[in-house]
C-alpha positions as CSV (number, residue, x, y, z in Angstrom):
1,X,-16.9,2.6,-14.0
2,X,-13.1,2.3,-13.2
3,X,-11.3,4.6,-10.4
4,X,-7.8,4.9,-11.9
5,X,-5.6,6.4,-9.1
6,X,-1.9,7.2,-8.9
7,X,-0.8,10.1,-7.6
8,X,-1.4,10.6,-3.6
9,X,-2.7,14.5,-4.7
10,X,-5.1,13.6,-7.5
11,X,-9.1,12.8,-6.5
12,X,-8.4,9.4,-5.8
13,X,-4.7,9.9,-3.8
14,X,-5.8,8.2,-0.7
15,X,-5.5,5.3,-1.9
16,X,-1.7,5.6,-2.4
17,X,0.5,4.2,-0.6
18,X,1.9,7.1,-1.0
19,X,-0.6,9.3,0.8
20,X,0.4,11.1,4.2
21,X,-1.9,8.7,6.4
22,X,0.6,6.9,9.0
23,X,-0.6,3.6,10.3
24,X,0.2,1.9,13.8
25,X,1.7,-2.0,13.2
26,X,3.2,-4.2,15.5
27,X,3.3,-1.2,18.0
28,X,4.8,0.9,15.6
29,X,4.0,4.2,14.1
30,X,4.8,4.2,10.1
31,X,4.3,7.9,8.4
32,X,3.3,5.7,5.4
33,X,1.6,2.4,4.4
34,X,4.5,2.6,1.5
35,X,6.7,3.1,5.0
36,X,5.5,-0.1,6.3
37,X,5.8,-2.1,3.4
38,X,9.0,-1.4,2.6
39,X,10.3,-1.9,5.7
40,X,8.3,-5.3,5.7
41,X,11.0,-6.5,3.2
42,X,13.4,-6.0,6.1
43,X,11.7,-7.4,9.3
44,X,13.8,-8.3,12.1
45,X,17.1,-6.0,10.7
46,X,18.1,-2.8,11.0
47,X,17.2,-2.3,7.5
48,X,13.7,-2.4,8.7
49,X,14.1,0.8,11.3
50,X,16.1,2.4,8.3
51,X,13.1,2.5,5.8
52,X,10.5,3.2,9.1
53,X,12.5,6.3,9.7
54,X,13.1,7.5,5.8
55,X,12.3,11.2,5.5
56,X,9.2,10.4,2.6
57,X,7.3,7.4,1.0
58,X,9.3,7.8,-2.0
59,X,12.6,7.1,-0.1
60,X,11.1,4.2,1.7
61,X,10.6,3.4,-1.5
62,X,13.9,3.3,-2.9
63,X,15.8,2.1,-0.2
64,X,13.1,-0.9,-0.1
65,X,14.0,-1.6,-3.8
66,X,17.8,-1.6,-2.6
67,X,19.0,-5.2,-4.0
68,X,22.2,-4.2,-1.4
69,X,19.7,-5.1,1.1
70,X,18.8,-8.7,1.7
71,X,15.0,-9.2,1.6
72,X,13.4,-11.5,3.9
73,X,13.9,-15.0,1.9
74,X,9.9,-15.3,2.0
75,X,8.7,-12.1,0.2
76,X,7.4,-13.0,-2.6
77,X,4.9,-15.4,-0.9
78,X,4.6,-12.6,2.2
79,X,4.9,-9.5,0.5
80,X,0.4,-9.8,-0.6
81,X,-0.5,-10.4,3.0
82,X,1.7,-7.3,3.6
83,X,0.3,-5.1,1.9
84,X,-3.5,-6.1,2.9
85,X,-2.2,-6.0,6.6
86,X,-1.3,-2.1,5.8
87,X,-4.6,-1.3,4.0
88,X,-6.5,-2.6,6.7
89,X,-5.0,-0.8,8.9
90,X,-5.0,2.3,7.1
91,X,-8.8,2.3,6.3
92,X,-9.4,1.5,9.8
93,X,-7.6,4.1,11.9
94,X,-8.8,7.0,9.6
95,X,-12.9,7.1,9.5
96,X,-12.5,9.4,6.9
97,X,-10.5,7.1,4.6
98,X,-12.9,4.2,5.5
99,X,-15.8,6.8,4.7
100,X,-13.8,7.2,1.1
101,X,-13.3,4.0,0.2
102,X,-16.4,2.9,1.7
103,X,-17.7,5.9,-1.3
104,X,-16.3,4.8,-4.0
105,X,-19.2,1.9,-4.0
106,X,-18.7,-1.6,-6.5
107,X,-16.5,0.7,-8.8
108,X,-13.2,-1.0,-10.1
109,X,-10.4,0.1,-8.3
110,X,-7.1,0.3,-10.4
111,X,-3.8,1.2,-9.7
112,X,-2.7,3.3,-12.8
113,X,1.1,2.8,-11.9
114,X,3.1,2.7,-15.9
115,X,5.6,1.1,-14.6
116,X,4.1,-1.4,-12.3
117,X,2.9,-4.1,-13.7
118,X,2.3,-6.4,-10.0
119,X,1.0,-4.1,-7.9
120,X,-0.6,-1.6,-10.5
121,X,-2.0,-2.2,-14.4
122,X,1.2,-0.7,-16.3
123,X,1.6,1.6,-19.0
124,X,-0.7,-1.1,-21.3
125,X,-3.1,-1.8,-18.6
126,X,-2.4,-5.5,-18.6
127,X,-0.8,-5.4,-15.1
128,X,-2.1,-7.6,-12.5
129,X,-3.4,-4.5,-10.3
130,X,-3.0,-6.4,-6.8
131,X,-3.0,-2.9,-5.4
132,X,-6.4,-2.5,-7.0
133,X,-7.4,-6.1,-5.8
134,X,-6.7,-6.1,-2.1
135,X,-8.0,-2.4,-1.8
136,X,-11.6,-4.0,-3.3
137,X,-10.5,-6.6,-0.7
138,X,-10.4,-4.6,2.1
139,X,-13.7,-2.7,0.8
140,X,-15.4,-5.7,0.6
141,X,-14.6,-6.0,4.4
142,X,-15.0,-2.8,6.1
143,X,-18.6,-3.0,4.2
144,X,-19.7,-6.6,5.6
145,X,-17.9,-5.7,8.9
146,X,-15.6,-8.3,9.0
């Protein structure tokens, strides 16, 4: 079986980054994984603070996809580790996401985003899913302890 998930209020919306779950990094409280990642794109500017402190995941959002902004020159190498770095730390500092994820067993995890064809499967499901990937990652993990 396949867990399609989207939407941070359907079954599956924890694993959003889009889900209200803030995260501790680098001694810093994000309201969002989404919140982190953005702001990744930034690190070191005031950008960065900009997107921490955005009022929702879906403005972190857009001001992370900002091409105004200048991105960290090594983002498209970076931006994998990035994300992994925020789902470990989301599915370790809330035992009931671990639990969840932990729940959802050898099942496919896929990132039904239409418009996302990196991080989620697109609108024809031939995306690349790396959402999907790094969650079974991080799964994978939490389940061998490592």
């Amino acid at each position: 079986m396949t867990i399609y998930f989207y939407r941070e209020r359907d079954a599956y919306g924890f694993l959003s980054n889009f889900s209200a779950h803030g995260v501790t990094l680098k001694g810093r409280y994000w309201p969002t994984t989404e919140h982190y990642f953005q702001a990744m794109k930034f690190e070191g500017t005031p950008h960065e603070e900009e997107v921490r402190a955005a009022p929702s995941p879906k403005r972190a959002k857009e001001l992370g996809g900002d091409r105004a902004r200048p991105r960290r020159p090594d983002w498209d190498s970076a931006r994998d580790g990035v994300m992994k770095e925020a789902l470990r730390a989301k599915f370790t500092q809330h035992q009931d996401l671990r639990d969840a994820l932990l729940a959802t067993g050898d099942e496919t995890l896929v990132e039904d985003a239409p418009r996302d064809f990196y991080w989620g499967c697109g609108r024809d499901r031939t995306g690349k899913n790396r959402l999907g990937a790094l969650l079974m990652e991080v799964r994978k993990e939490l389940r061998e302890g490592t």
